[in-house]
C-alpha positions in Angstrom: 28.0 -16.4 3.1 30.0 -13.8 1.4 27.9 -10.8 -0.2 28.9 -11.7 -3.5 27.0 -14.8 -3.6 23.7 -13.4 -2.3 24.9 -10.8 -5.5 25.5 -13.6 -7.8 21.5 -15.3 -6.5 19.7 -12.2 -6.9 21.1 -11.3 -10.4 20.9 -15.1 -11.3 17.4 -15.1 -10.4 16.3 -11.6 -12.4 18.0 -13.0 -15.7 15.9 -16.2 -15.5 12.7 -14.6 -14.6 13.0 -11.7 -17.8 15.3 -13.8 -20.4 12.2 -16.8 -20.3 10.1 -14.0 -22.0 12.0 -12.6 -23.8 12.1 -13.8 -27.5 8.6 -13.8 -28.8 6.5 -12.7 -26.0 4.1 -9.8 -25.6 5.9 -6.7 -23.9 3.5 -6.3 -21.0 4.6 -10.0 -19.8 7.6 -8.6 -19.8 6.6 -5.9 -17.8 4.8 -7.8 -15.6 7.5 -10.4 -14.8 10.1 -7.0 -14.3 7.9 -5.8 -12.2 7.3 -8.4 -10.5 10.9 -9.2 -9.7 12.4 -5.5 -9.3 9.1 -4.7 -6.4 10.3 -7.7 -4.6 14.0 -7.2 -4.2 13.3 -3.6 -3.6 11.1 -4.4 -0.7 12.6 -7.3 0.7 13.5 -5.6 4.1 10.4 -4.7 4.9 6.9 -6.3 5.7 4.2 -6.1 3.3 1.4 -3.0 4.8 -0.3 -0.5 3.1 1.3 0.6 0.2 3.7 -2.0 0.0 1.2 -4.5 0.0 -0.5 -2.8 -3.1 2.5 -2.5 -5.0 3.0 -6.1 -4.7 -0.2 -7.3 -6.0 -0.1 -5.4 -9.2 1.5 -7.7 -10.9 -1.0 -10.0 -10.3 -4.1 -8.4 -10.8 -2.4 -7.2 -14.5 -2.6 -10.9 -15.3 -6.3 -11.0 -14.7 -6.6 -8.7 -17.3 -5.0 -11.1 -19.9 -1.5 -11.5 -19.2 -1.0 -15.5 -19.7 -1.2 -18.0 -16.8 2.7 -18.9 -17.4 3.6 -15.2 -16.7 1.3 -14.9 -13.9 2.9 -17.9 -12.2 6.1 -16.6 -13.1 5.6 -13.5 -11.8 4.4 -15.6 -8.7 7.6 -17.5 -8.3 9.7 -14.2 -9.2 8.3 -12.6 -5.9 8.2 -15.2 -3.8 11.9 -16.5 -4.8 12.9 -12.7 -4.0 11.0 -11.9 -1.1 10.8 -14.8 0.9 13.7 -17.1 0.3 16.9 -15.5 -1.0 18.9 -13.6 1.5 19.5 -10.0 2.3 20.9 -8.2 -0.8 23.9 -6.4 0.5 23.6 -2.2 0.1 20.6 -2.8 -2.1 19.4 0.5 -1.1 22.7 2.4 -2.2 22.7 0.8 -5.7 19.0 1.5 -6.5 19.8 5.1 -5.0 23.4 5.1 -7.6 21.1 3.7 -10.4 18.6 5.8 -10.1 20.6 9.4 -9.8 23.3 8.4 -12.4 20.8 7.6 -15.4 22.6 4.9 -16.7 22.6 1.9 -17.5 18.9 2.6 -19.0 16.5 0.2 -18.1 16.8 -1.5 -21.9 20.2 -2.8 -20.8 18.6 -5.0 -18.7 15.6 -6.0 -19.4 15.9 -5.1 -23.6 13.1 -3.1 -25.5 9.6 -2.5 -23.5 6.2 -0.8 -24.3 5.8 0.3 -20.6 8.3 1.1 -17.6 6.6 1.5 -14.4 8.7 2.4 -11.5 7.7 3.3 -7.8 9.0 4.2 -4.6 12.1 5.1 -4.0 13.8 3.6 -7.8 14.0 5.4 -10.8 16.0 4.6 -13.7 16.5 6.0 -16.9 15.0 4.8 -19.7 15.7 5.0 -23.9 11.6 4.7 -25.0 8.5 3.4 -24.4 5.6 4.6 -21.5 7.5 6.2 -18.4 5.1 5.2 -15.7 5.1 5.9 -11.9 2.8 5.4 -8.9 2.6 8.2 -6.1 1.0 7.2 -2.9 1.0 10.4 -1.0 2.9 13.5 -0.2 3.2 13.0 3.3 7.4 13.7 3.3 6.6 16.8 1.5 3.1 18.0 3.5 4.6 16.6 6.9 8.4 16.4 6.9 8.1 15.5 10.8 6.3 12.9 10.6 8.5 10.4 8.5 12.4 9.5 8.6 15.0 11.9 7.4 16.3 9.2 4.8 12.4 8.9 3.6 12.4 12.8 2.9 15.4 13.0 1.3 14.6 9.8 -1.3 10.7 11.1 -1.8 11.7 13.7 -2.6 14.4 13.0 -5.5 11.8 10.5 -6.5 8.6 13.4 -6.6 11.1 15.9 -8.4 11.8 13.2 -11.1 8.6 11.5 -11.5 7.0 15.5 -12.0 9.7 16.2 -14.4 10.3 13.0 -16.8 6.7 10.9 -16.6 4.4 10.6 -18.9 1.9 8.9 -16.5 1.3 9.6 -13.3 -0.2 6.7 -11.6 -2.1 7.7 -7.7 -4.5 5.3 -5.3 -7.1 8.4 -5.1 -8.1 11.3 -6.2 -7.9 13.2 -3.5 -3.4 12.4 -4.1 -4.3 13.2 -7.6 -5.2 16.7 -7.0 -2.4 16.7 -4.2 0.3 16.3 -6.8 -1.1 18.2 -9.5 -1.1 21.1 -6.7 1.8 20.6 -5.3 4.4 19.4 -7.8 2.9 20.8 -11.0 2.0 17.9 -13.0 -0.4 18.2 -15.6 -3.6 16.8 -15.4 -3.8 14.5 -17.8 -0.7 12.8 -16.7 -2.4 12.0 -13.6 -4.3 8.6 -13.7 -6.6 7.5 -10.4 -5.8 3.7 -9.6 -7.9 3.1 -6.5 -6.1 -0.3 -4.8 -8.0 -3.5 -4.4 -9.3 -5.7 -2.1 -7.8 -9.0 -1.4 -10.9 -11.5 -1.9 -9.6 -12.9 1.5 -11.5 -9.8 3.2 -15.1 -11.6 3.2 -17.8 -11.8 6.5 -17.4 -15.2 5.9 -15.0 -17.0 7.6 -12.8 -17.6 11.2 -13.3 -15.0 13.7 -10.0 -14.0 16.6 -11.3 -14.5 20.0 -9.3 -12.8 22.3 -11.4 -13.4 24.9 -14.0 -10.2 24.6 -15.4 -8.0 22.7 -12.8 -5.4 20.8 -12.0 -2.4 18.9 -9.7 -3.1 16.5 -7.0 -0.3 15.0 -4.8 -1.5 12.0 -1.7 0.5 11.5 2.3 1.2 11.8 2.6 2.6 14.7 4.2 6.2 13.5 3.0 9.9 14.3 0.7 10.1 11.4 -1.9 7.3 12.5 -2.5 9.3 15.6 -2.9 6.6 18.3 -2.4 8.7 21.0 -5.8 10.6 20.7 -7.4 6.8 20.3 -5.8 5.8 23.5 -6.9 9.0 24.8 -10.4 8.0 22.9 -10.4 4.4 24.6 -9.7 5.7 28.2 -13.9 7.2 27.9 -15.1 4.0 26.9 -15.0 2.7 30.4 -13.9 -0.4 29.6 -16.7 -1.4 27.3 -14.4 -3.0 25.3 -10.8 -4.1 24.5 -8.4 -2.1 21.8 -6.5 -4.5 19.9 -3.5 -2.4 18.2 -2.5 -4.4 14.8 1.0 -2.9 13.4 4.7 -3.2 13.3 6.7 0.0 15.1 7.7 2.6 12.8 9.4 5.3 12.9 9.1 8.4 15.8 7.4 8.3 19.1 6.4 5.1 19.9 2.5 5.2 21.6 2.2 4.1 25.0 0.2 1.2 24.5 0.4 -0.1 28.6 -3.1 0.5 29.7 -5.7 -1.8 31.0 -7.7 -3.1 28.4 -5.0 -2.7 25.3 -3.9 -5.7 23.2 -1.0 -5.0 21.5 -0.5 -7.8 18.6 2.4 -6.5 17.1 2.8 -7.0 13.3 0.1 -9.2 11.7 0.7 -11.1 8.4 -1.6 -10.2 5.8 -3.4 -13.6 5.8 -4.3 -13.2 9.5 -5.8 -9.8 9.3 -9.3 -11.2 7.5 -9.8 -13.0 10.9 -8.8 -10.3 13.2 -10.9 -7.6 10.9 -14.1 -10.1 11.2 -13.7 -10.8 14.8 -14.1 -6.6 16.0 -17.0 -4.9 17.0 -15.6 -2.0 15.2 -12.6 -0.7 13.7 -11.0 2.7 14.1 -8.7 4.7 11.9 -7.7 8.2 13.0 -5.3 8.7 10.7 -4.5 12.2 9.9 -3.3 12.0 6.7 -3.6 9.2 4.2 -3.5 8.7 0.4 -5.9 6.1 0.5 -6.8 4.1 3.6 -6.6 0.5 2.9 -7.8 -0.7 6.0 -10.8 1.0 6.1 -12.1 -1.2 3.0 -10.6 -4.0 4.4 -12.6 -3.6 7.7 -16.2 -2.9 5.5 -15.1 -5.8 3.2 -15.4 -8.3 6.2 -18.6 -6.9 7.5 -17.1 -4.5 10.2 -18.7 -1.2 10.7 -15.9 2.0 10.9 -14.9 4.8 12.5 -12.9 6.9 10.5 -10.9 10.4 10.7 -12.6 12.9 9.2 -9.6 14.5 6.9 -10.6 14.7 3.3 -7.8 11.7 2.3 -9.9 9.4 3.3 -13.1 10.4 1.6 -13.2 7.9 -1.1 -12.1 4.9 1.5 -14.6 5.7 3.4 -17.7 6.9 0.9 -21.2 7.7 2.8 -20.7 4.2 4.7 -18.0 5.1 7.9 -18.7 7.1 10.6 -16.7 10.3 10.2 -14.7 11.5 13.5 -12.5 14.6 14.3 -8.9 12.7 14.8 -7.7 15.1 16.9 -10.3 14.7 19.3 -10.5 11.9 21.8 -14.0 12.9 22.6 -15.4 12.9 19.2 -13.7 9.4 18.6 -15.0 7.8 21.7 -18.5 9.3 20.3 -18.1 7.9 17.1 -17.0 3.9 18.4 -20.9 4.1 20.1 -22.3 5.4 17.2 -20.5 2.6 15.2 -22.0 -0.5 18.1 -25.5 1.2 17.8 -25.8 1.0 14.0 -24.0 -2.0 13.7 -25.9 -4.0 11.1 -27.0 -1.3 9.3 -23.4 0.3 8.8 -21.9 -3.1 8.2 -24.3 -3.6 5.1 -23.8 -0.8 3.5 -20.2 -0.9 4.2 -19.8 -4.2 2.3 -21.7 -2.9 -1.1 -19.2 0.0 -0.7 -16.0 -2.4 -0.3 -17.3 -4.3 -3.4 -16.4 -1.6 -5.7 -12.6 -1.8 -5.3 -11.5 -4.6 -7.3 -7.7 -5.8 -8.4 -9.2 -6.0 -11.6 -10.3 -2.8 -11.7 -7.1 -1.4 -11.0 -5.2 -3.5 -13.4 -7.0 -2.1 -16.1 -7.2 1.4 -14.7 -3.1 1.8 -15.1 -4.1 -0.6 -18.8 -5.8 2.2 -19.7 -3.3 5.0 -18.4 -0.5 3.4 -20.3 -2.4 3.3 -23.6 -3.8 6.7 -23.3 0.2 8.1 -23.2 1.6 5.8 -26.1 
């Protein structure tokens, strides 16, 4: 199919999703539609994992907070048309990159007058009033220039230079990023707004458990330099075959792990809906990570009544609270330690692990960027 047809769907699709609201309808369900629509043909190419995933579910959790039903479904079909069953948009990435660095059209062009624009990742474009909004997830391109794509530096860091200079909120999943980019790029306090991400109320103890045919540790993550799986591997290799590792993640960029030892399930990229059973069915779950701006998986894992074992780095302090058990990442020893630590006080790590996971609510975060935007009109 020529490329201007997939052009001529996704614009097609856009219009219909913004122009439905637009005569008489509160500006946040414009927003939220926008949103909605823009996150999903920015991300089409990739599957849906940490801080995609959070992005996506924004939209949604704003309509909890009052947003009408017929926007929320809206929003609903907006993503889903985008993301799932229109095609490939041809050199999407170079037009948000031309968009974005020319500063024009502004954003009003296409989507007319707005209380709010919220823009993340890697797309910024200018704007003629209202809130400028952004999310930050880390500063790993910055911090860690190795460990991520030369394409991913570049773009973060256009994006980090703009957002520092022109936002008026600064939206990040912790407060350990918080601090991060006030440090690091300069920004101002009280620009900087904590949203902590959700939990999908699919993470419950309740529910199917995976079986793959004994008892497993269970590691969620790309498979990238960063979540240091070599020093797990290394880690697994002193459990003397206690247990299986089951590795969850799609390859990513760098090194690729060695993942053909005895004992080592490698499943490959799991689809959000799947990982509730596969988080539920571990004995524990490990996350080495040596840098994070959150650590999603770690609340996932306590949210389905899974005790965890957790790097140590500061990131991860507010994922983890007083309820993981807290390893050196960088040593294989200490890691190994940690998993038996994890199968001894099992039920008691589990419990207190689900009253932590409770506290991170969609909700909660819907009205934490509410309260962000208000606070900067």
């Amino acid at each position: 199919m020529p490329a201007a047809v997939y052009w001529f769907g996704d614009i097609v699709c856009l219009w219909a999703c913004l122009h439905a609201f637009t005569h008489g309808t509160p500006d946040i369900e414009l927003l939220l539609i926008g949103y909605a629509t823009g996150y999903a043909l920015t991300r089409r190419t990739l599957p849906l994992a940490g801080a995609g995933a959070v992005e996506a579910l924004l939209p949604f959790a704003l309509s909890w907070t009052g947003v009408s039903l017929a926007a929320a479904v809206l929003a609903v079909f907006a993503y889903r048309v985008c993301n799932l069953w229109l095609p490939l948009v041809p050199a999407a990435h170079a037009l948000r990159t031309a968009w974005s660095r020319a500063g024009r059209p502004p954003a009003e062009r296409v989507v007319g007058d707005f209380d709010v624009f919220h823009f993340s990742d890697w797309m910024y474009p200018a704007q003629r009033g209202g809130v400028r909004s952004t999310m930050i997830h880390d500063l790993v391109p910055l911090h860690f220039p190795e460990w991520v794509h030369a394409r991913t530096r570049s773009m973060h860091g256009a994006k980090y230079r703009h957002a520092s200079a022109s936002a008026d909120v600064v939206m990040v999943n912790s407060r350990f990023t918080g601090d991060d980019v006030a440090a690091t790029l300069g920004v101002s306090p009280d620009r900087i707004h904590v949203a902590h991400p959700g939990v999908d109320p699919a993470f419950t103890p309740a529910g199917d458990r995976q079986d793959l045919g004994r008892p497993y540790v269970l590691t969620v993550a790309t498979l990238e330099p960063r979540k240091n799986l070599s020093a797990l591997l290394d880690a697994y290799r002193l459990l003397d075959g206690e247990l299986s590792l089951a590795v969850a993640g799609a390859a990513g960029w760098g090194e690729q792990p060695s993942l053909d030892l005895e004992g080592v399930v490698r499943l490959g990229y799991t689809p959000p809906d799947e990982l509730p059973k596969l988080y539920r069915g571990a004995s524990v779950v490990v996350y080495p990570s040596l840098f994070e701006g959150f650590g999603m998986p770690v609340v996932e894992a306590m949210a389905c009544g899974v005790p965890v074992v957790a790097s140590s780095h500061p990131s991860l302090d507010e994922a983890c609270g007083d309820t993981a058990v807290r390893v050196d990442p960088r040593d294989p020893d200490a890691i190994a330690g940690g998993v038996r630590t994890a199968l001894a006080r099992h039920e008691e790590l589990a419990a207190r692990g689900l009253a932590h996971a409770r506290s991170f609510t969609w909700l909660e975060n819907a009205r934490a960027h509410l309260r962000a935007w208000e606070s900067a009109r």
